[in-house]
C-alpha positions in Angstrom: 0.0 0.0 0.0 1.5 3.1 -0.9 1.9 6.2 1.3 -0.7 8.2 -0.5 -3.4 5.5 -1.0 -2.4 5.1 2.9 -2.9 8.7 3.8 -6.0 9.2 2.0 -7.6 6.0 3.8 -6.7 6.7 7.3 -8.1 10.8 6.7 -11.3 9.1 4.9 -11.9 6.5 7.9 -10.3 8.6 10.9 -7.3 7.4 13.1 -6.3 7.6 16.8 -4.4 10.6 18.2 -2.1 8.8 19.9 -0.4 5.2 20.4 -2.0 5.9 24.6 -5.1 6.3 22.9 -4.7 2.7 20.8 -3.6 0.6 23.2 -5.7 2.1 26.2 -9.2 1.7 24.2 -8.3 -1.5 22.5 -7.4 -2.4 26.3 -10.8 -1.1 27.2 -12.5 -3.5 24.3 -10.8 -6.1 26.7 -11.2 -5.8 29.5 -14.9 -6.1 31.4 -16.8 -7.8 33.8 -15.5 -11.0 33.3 -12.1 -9.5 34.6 -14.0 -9.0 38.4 -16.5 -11.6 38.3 -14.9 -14.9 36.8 -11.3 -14.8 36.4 -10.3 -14.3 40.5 -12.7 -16.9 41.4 -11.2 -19.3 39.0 -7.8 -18.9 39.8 -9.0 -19.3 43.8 -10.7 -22.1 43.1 -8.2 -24.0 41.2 -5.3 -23.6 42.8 -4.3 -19.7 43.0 -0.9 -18.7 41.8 -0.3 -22.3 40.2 -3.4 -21.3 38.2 -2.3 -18.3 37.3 1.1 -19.8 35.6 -0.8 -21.6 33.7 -3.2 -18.9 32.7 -0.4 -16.5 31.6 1.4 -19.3 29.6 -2.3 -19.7 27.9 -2.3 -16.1 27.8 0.9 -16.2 26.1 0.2 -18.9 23.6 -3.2 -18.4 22.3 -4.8 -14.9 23.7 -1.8 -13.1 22.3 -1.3 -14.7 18.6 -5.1 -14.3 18.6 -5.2 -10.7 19.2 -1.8 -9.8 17.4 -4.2 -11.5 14.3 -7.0 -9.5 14.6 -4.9 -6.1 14.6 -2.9 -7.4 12.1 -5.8 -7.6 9.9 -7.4 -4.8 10.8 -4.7 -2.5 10.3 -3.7 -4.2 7.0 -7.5 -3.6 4.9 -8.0 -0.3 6.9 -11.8 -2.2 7.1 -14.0 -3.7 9.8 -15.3 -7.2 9.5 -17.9 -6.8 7.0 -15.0 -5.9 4.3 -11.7 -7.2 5.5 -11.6 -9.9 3.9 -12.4 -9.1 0.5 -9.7 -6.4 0.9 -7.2 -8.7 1.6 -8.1 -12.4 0.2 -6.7 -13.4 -3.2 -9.3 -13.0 -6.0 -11.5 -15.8 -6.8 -11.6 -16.9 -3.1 -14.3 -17.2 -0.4 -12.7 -16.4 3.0 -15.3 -13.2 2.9 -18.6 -15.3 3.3 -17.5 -15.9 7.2 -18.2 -12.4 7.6 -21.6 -13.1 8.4 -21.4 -15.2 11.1 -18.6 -12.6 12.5 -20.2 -10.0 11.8 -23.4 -11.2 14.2 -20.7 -11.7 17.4 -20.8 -7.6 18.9 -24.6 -7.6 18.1 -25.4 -10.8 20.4 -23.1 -9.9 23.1 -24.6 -6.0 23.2 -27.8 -7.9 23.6 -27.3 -9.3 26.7 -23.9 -6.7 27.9 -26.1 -3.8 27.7 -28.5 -4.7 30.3 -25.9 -5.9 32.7 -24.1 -2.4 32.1 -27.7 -1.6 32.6 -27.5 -2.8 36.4 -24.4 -1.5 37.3 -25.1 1.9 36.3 -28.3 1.3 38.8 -26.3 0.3 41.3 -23.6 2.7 40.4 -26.3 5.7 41.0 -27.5 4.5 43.9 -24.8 4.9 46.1 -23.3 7.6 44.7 -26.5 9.7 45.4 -26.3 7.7 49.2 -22.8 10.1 49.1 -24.3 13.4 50.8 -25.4 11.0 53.8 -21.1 11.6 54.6 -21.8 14.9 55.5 -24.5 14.5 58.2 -22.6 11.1 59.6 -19.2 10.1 60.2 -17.6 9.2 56.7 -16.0 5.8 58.7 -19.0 4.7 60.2 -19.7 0.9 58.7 -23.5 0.3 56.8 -25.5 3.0 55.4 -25.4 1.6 52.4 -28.5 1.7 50.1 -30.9 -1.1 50.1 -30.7 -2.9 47.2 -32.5 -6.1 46.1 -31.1 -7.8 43.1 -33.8 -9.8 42.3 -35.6 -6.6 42.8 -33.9 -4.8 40.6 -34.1 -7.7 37.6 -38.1 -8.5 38.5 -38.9 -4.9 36.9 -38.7 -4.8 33.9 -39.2 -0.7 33.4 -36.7 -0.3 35.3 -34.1 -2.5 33.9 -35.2 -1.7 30.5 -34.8 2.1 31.5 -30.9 2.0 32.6 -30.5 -0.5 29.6 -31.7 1.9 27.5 -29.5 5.0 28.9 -26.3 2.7 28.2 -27.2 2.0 24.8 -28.1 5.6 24.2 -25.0 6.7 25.9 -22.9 4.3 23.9 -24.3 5.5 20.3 -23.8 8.8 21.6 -20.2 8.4 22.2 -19.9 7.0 18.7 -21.8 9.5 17.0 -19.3 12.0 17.7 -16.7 10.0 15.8 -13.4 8.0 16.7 -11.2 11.1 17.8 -14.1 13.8 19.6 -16.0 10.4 21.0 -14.8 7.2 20.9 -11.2 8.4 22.0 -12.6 11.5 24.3 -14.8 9.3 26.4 -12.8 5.8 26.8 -9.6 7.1 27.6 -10.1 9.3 30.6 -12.5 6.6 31.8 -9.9 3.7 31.5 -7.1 6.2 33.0 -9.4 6.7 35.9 -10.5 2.5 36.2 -6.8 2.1 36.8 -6.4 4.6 39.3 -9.7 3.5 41.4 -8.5 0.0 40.7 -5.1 0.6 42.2 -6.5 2.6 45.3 -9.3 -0.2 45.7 -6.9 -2.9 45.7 -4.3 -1.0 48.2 -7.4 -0.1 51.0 -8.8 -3.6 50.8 -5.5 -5.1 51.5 -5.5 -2.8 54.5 -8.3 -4.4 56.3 -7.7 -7.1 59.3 -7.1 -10.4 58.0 -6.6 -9.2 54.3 -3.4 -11.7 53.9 -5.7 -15.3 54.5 -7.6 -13.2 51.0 -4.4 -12.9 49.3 -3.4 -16.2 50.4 -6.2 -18.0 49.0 -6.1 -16.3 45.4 -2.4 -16.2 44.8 -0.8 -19.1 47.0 0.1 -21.5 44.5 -1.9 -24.3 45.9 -1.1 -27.4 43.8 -2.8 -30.1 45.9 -5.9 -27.6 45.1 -5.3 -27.9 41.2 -4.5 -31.7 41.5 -8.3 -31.6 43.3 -9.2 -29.9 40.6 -8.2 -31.8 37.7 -4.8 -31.1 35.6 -7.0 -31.7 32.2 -10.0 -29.2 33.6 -7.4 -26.5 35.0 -5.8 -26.1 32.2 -9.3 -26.1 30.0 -10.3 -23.3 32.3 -7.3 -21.5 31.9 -7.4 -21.8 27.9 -10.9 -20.5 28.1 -10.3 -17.5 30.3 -7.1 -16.5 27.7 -9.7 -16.7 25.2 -12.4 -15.4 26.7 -11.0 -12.4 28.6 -9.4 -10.6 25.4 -12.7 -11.4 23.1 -11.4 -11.9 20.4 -13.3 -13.8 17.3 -15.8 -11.1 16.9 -14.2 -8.2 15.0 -14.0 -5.2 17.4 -10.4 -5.6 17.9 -10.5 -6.0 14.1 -12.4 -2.4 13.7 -9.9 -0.7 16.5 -6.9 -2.1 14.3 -8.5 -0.3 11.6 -8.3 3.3 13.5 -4.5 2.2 14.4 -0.9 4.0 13.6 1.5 2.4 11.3 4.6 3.6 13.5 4.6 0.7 15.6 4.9 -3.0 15.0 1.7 -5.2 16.4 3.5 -7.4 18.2 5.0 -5.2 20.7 1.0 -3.1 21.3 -0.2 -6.3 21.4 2.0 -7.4 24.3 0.7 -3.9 25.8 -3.1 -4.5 25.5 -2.5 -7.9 27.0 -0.5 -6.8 30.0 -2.6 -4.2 30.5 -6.1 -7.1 30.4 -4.4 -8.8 32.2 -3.0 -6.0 35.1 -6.9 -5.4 35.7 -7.5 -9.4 35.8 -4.9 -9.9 38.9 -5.8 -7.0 40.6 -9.7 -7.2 40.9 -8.7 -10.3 42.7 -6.9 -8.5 45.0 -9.7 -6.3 45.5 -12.4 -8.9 45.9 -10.5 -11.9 48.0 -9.4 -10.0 50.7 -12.7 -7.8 51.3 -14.9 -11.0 51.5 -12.9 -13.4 53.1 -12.0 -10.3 55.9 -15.7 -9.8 56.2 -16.2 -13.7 56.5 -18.3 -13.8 53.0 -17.5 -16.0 50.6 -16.3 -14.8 47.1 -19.1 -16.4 44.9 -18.4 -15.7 41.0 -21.3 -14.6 38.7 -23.9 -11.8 39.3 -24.5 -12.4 42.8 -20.7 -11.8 43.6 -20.7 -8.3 42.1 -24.8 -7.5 43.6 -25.1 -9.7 46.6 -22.0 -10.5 48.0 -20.3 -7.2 47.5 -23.0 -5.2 49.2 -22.6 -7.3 52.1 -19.4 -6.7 52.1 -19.8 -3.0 51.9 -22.4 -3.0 54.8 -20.1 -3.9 57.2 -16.9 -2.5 56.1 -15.4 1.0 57.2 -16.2 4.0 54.9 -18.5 1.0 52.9 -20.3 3.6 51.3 -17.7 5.4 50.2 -15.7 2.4 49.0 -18.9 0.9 47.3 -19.5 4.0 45.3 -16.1 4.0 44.0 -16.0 0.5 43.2 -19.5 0.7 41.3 -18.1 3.6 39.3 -14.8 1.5 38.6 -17.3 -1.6 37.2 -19.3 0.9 35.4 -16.1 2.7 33.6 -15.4 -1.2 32.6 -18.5 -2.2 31.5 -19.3 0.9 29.7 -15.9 1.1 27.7 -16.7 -2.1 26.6 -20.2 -1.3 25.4 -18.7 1.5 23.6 -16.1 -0.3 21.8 -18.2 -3.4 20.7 -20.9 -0.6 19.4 -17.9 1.0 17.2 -17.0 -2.4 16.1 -21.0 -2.9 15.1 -21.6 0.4 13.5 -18.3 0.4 11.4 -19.7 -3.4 10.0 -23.2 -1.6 9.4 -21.4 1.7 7.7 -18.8 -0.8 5.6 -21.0 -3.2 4.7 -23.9 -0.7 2.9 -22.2 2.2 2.4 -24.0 4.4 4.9 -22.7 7.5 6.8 -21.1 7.2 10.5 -24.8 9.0 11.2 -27.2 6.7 10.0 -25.2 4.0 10.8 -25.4 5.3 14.7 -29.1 6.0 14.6 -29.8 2.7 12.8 -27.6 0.7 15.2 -28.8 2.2 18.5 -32.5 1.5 17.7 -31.4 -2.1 16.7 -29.0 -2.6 19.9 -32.0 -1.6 21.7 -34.5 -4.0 20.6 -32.0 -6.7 20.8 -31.9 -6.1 23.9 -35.2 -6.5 25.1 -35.8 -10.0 25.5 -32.6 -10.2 27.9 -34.9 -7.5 30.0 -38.2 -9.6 30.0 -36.1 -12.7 30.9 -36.0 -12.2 34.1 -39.4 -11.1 34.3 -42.0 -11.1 32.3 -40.6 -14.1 29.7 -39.1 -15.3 32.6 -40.7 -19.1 31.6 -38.8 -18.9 28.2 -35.7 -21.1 29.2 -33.9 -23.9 26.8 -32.2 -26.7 28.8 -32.8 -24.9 31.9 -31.2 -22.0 30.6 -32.5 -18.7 30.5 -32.5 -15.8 28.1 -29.5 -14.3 28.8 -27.5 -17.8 29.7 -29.0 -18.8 26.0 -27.2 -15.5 23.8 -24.5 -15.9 26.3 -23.7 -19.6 25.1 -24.5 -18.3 21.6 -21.5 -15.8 22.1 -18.8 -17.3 24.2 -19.1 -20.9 23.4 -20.1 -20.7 19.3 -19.2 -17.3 17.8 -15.8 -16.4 19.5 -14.4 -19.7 18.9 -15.3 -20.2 15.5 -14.6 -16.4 14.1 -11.1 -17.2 16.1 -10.7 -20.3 14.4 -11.6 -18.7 11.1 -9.1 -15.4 12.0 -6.3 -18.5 12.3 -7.4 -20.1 9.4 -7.2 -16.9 6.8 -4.0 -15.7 8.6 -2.2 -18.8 7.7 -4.0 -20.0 4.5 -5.9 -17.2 3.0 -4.1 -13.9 3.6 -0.9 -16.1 3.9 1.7 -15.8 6.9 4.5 -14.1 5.0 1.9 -11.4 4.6 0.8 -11.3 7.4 4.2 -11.5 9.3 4.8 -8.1 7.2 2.3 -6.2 8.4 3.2 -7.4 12.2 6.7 -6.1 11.5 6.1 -2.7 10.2 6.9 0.1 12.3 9.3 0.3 15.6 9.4 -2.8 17.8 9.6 -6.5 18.7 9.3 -8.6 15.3 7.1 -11.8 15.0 10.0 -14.4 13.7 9.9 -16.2 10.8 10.2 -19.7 12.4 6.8 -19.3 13.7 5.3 -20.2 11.0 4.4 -23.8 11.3 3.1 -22.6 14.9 0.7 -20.1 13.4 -0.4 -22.3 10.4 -1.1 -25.8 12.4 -1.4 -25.4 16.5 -3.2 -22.7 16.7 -5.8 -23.4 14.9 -5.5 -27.0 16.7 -5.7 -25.3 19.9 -8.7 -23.2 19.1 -10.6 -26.3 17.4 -9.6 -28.0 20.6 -11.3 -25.1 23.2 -14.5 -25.2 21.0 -15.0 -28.9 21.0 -14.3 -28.9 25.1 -16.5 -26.1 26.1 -19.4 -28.4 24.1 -18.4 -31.3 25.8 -18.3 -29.5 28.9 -22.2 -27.8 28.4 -23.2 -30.9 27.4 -21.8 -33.9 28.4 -20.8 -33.0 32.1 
């Protein structure tokens, strides 16, 4: 691609500022609830810091290759999933018909991520308008925490679909305004400020009495625990939290590749975003373990942990209200940086696939994220009978997402990388720019395991839906 053709692409489809601005929003496309609610209780549960090893070297051997692809594309056709691959295939080929079933992946998970963003932000405004109670009580005193009923909260459906419906609106909003005035505006000061209540969260709650049997638990390296635990099942749930936690498979990565600087090789941005994923992983842990287990509550994963189990914790900690507004604004800033990334990801599909204006595309897609997100709503409620193996509506799009769509567009990703775009291709546009290179004796590993490996995570998490 020459400079000019180059030049005249990145003014026509708009770029980051700033190599921050990359690697923090395609950081922020990462990292999410799943960080706070399923990766600490995993790694306590089987076996700590012997877990996490194992985790990183996943991390390392799949998560990484799969989101170095993904940016490598991305970058490469200056296109989002809808139109990558025709950009790049060789003519006559028909690596571009998998764009349909990629193209669906940020459109289910907004279906269901929307109305969970939806109940933090509840949450979220709850205590912080319990705040002003600090002024007519002593900010230390333990309780005085608004009463919250999760079940409460999910039964209604007006008010679910209300706070679901200021997410989404906030989240085409953001987009509206572009990649550099919104997208890059709004995500970057919130994932700055996620750290930095992250970091203060984790410091306090390692203050409290008996924080170190917390810390102990999660990062111990246990290995009788993982031996308990299975070898074979530790390391599945490690390969599935490498490849769940970055989501990759869907083509938002793909679309924030697209907005990304030639300056700097992949590899070494990649290794960034990933560090960064997985900095937030280890230290929500660190937040969460020693809270509960100083409180004498157990550290459930799931909804309940984040809407049950932390409000007890918050009613009988010092400064709990204080501490529980802040970490409700640090889950919403997580949540809501991923909703506005996927939603980038969806609209730029929408505006490459028919030609339409960043505008329309916005107004089209917000109305559509919106219905698609109703059923979640009514699933706890009013379609609340609607279930499929015992599963209910959100457990159903979640299965559709995690278990079918993410695998499979990785496994297609792997696939085109090493057969359809080629890997000496490929490997070019990894190397251009400043930076650590991808080496040429990789090869093999890129066109035969990992592909293997990712086969081998689909066909597990059906056997382990299914069969156990």
């Amino acid at each position: 691609m020459t400079d000019t053709k180059e030049n005249f692409q990145n003014k026509a489809r708009g770029m980051f500022s700033s190599r921050l601005s990359f690697i923090l929003i395609s950081a922020g496309c990462a990292i999410g609830l799943g960080n706070v609610w399923r990766f600490p209780y995993i790694a306590g549960h089987n076996g700590g810091a012997a877990f996490v090893l194992v985790y990183l070297l996943c991390l390392l051997l799949l998560g990484l290759p799969c989101l170095a692809m993904e940016l490598a594309i991305g970058r490469a056709s200056r296109k989002s999933v809808t139109r990558a691959f025709e950009e790049l295939e060789a003519p006559g080929s028909r690596w571009h018909l998998f764009k349909y079933l990629m193209s669906l992946g940020p459109y289910v998970l907004m279906a269901y991520y929307t109305v969970i963003t939806g109940w933090i932000l509840y949450y979220c405004w709850s205590f912080l308008a319990a705040l002003p109670r600090l002024i007519s009580q002593d900010a230390a005193s333990s309780g005085g925490i608004p009463e919250l009923s999760f079940a409460g909260v999910i039964s209604s459906p007006g008010l679910s679909l209300g706070f679901m419906i200021a997410v989404v609106f906030f989240g085409g909003l953001v987009c509206f305004c572009g990649i550099k005035k919104g997208v890059e505006r709004f995500t970057r000061p919130m994932l700055v400020m996620l750290l930095v209540l992250l970091t203060a969260m984790a410091l306090y709650s390692l203050s409290l009495p008996g924080a170190m049997e917390g810390v102990k638990y999660y990062l111990y390296p246990d290995f009788g625990k993982m031996q308990e635990a299975g070898i074979i099942n530790v390391i599945w749930d490690a390969l599935n939290q490498a490849f769940f936690t970055l989501s990759v498979g869907q083509g938002c990565l793909l679309a924030i590749g697209s907005y990304s600087s030639r300056k700097r090789t992949i590899l070494g941005e990649s290794l960034w975003i990933v560090g960064t994923d997985t900095f937030v992983a280890l230290m929500a842990g660190l937040i969460i373990f020693p809270a509960c287990i100083s409180m004498g509550l157990k550290p459930d994963a799931g909804p309940s942990l984040l809407f049950s189990t932390m409000l007890s914790v918050f009613a009988k900690m010092e400064y709990g209200l204080l501490v529980g507004a802040a970490f409700f604004v640090f889950m919403f800033f997580a949540a809501i940086t991923t909703v506005i990334t996927v939603f980038e990801s969806a609209l730029a599909g929408y505006a490459d696939l028919f030609g339409s204006s960043r505008r329309k595309s916005v107004v089209i897609n917000t109305l559509l994220i919106m219905l698609l997100s109703v059923p979640c709503v009514l699933g706890f409620n009013v379609w609340s009978d609607v279930t499929l193996m015992n599963w209910n509506i959100l457990e159903i799009e979640d299965f559709i997402e995690s278990n079918n769509i993410l695998p499979i567009g990785s496994l297609i990703l792997a696939l085109f990388v090493a057969y359809g775009w080629g890997f000496s291709r490929f490997r070019e546009e990894m190397n251009t720019g400043e930076g650590p290179k991808l080496p040429a004796w990789l090869a093999p590993y890129f066109r035969y395991v990992i592909p293997l490996i990712i086969a081998t995570v689909f066909i597990l998490g059906y056997c382990d839906k299914f069969l156990t």
